[in-house]
C-alpha positions, 0 to 999 in steps of 0.5 A: 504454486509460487509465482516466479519471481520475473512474473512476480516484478510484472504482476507488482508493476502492473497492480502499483505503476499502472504498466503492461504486464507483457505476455499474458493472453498475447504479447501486448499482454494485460494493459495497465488501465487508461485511468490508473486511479488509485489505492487506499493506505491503512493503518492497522493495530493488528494484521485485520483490526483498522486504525480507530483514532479520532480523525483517523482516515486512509490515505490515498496513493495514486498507482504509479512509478513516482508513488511507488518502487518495484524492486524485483518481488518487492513494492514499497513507498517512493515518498513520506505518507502523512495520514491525519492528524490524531485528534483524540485516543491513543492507538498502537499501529503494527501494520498497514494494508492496502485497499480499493477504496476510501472505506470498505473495498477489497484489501489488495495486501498488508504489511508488518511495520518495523517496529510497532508505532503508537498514535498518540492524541496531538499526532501526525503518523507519517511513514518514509519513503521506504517504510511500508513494504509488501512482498509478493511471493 
């Protein structure tokens, strides 16, 4: 069974803007947390293989309305992330995920990119606002 799609927007803003889910268990529903924290950004060469590159890190997002937009089923980046610079190899990046923790952690969602993006040694990846999308269905 799908979610709708008002629930759907709900889940999507509690998990990435930290807000009430309303009218889960009671009508305060499930509370955003008192410290939000954060989530890890992933670059990935395939859907389940992590970026490798010399330097290479995740990049952390806090959960909240100025980091990311909710837009009905949808969640995407309000603003340019920068990973590490590329010290050395060359790694072609297809898709993004999203983590609990700098490494290791449980992959919360991943994305396709909109075209595939080689990481060259001497690179700075940056993706813009809008550039990593995830659809929750």
């Amino acid at each position: 069974m799908g979610k709708s799609s008002a629930h759907a927007t709900d889940y999507l803003q509690l998990l990435f803007q930290n807000q009430n889910m309303p009218n889960v268990g009671d009508s305060t529903g499930l509370r955003g947390s008192s410290s939000a924290g954060g989530f890890w950004i992933a670059l990935m060469t395939n859907s389940v293989t992590e970026a490798s590159y010399l330097n290479y890190s995740r990049l952390y997002a806090p959960r909240n309305s100025s980091v990311w937009q909710v837009s009905g089923t949808t969640v995407f980046n309000k603003n340019d992330f920068t990973f590490n610079y590329n010290n050395g190899g060359t790694q072609n990046v297809t898709h993004f995920a999203i983590y609990t923790s700098q490494t290791g952690g449980t992959q919360i969602g991943v994305g396709a990119l909109t075209a595939n993006t080689p990481i060259n040694a001497g690179d700075t990846p940056k993706f813009l606002a809008t550039d990593l999308t995830i659809t929750e269905s």
